[in-house]
N, C-alpha and C positions, 0 to 999 in steps of 0.2 A: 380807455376811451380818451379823446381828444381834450384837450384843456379847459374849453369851453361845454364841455359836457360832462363836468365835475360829480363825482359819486359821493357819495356818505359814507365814512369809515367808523366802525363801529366797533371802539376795543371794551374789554372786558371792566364792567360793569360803566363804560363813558361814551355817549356819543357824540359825534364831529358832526351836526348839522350844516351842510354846505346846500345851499339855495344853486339849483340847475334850471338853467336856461329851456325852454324848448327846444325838440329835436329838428334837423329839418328832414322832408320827406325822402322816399326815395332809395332811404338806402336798411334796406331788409335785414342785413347781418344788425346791424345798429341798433334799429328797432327789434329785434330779437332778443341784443345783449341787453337794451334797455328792460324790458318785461322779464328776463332773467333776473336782470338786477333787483326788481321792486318786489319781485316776490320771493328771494332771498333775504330783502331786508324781513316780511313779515313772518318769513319762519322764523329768524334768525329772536324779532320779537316776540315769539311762541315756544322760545328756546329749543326747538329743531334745529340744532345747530348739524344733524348730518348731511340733514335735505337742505340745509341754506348753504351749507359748505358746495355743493354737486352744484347747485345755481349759479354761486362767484364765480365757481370757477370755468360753469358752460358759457358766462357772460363774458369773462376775461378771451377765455379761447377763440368768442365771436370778436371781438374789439377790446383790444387790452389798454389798460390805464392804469396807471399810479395807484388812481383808488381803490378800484376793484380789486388788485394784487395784494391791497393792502388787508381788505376784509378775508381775501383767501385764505392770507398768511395767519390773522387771527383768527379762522374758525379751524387750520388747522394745531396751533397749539391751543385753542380749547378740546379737540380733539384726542390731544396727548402724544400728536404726530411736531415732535420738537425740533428734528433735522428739517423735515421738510417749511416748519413756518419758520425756522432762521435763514433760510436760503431763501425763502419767498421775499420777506422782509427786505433783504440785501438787495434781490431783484427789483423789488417797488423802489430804492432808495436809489437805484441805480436809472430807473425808470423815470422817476420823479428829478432827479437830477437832469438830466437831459433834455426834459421838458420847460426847466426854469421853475418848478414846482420845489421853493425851497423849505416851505413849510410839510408837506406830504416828506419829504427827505428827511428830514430832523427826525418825524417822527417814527417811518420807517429804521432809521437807525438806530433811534433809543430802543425799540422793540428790540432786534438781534441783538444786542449788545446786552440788553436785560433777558436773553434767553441762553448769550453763551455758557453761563455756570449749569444749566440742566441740561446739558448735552450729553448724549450718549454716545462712547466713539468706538467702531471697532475694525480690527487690525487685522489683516489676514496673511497670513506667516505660510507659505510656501517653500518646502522644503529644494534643495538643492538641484537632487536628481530629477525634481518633477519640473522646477521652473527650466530646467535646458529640455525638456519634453516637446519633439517637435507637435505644433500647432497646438499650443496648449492654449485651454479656454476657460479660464472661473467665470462661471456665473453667479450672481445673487437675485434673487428674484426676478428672475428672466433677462434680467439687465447683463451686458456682459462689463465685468471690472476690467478697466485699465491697466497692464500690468505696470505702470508707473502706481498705482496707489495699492503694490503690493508691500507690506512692511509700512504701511502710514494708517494713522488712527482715523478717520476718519467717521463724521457724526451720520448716525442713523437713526431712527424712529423706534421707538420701544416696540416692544411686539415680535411675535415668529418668524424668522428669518428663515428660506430655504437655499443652501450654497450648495456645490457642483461643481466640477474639474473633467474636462473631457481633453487626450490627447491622441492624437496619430500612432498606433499598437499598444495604448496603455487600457487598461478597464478604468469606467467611470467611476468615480468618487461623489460620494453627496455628503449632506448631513442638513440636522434641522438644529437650531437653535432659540431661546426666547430670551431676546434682549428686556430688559426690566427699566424703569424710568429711575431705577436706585440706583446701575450700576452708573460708573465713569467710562470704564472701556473694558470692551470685551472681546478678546482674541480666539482664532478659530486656526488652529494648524492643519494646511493641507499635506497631507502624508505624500510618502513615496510612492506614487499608482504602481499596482502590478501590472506585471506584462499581459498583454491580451489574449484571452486562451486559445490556441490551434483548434481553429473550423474542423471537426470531425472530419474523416475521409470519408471519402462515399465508397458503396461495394461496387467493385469493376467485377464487367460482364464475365461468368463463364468462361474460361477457356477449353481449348481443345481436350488439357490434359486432365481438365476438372470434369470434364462433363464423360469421357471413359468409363471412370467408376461408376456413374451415374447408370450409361449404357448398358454395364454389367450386373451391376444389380437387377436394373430390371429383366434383363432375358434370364437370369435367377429368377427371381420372383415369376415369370411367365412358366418357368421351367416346373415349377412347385405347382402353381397352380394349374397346367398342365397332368402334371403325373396326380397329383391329387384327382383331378377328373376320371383319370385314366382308372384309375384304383376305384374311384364311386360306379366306374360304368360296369367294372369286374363285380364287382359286389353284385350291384345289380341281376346281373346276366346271373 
């Protein structure tokens, strides 16, 4: 939110009481993010910090501000999501800098800079013959990766990671892993995709020379069951 509509940032166990001006009318998104905001701060004083984290951040998404990015960032490392509130932090600090907001900056920075040693970073190692794989595509959690940030460590969030490899006549590749808030870095090598398996052939029609035997058998079979007739009517008679 705008300068003049300064938010409360609320780090772990300190709050930053900042005195806000009234809103003016008129503008809906605003007053939306505003009522997001207030009743993030009272879960957040109920220590719901899941349901106040969903609030920052519906409030930020309405009208974004230094501050509000600020409280996002810290309910996501109380969360235990540590990539995602070092890069939030960075944002607010980036956010706050270009507002003239050089106190919201400082402290957005001390935040990331006090969370780089708990990072978790990890690497994704792609093999040879799969990285020249035409239209090759890693994903991680639906995200598609960069191939510039293939072979770089990069910080992610503790927790179940699901990765995937799709290329142009290669079969897909997945796997699941679970990052830990212990480890430093954790690497995941994409293999050599095998080739993609030959589509079945379908059974082509009948031919002339297939369906003959076919012909034959049955005037056999008519021929059988004929003379068989012929024998039950002798009996008969």
């Amino acid at each position: 939110m705008s300068d003049t509509l300064t938010r409360a940032f609320f780090a772990v166990g300190l709050c930053f009481a900042v005195a806000r001006p009234a809103r003016a009318q008129g503008a809906p998104d605003k007053a939306a993010a505003e009522t997001l905001f207030n009743e993030a701060r009272k879960l957040s004083s109920q220590g719901n910090v899941q349901a106040a984290c969903e609030k920052f951040a519906a409030s930020e998404r309405l009208d974004p501000a230094p501050g509000t990015l600020l409280n996002v960032a810290n309910c996501s490392e109380q969360l235990g999501k540590t990539a995602s509130a070092w890069v939030q932090f960075r944002e607010a600090a980036s956010m706050a800098r270009t507002t003239g907001d050089a106190k919201r900056e400082r402290i957005a920075l001390d935040r990331s800079i006090a969370l780089e040693p708990r990072l978790v970073r990890l690497k994704i190692q792609v093999a040879p013959s799969t990285a020249s794989a035409p239209a090759l595509e890693i994903v991680r959690d639906q995200t598609r990766i960069d191939p510039a940030m293939w072979g770089s460590a990069m910080p992610i969030d503790p927790g179940v990671h699901t990765l995937q490899a799709t290329a142009v006549g290669r079969q897909r590749w997945s796997t699941s892993i679970e990052v830990k808030a212990t480890d430093k870095e954790v690497q995941v090598d994409v293999p050599a995709l095998a080739p993609e398996a030959a589509a079945p052939k379908s059974e082509s029609a009948s031919t002339p020379a297939d369906a003959a035997p076919t012909a034959k058998r049955s005037n056999r079979t008519w021929a059988l069951v004929a003379g068989g007739t012929g024998i039950a009517a002798i009996g008969l008679g």
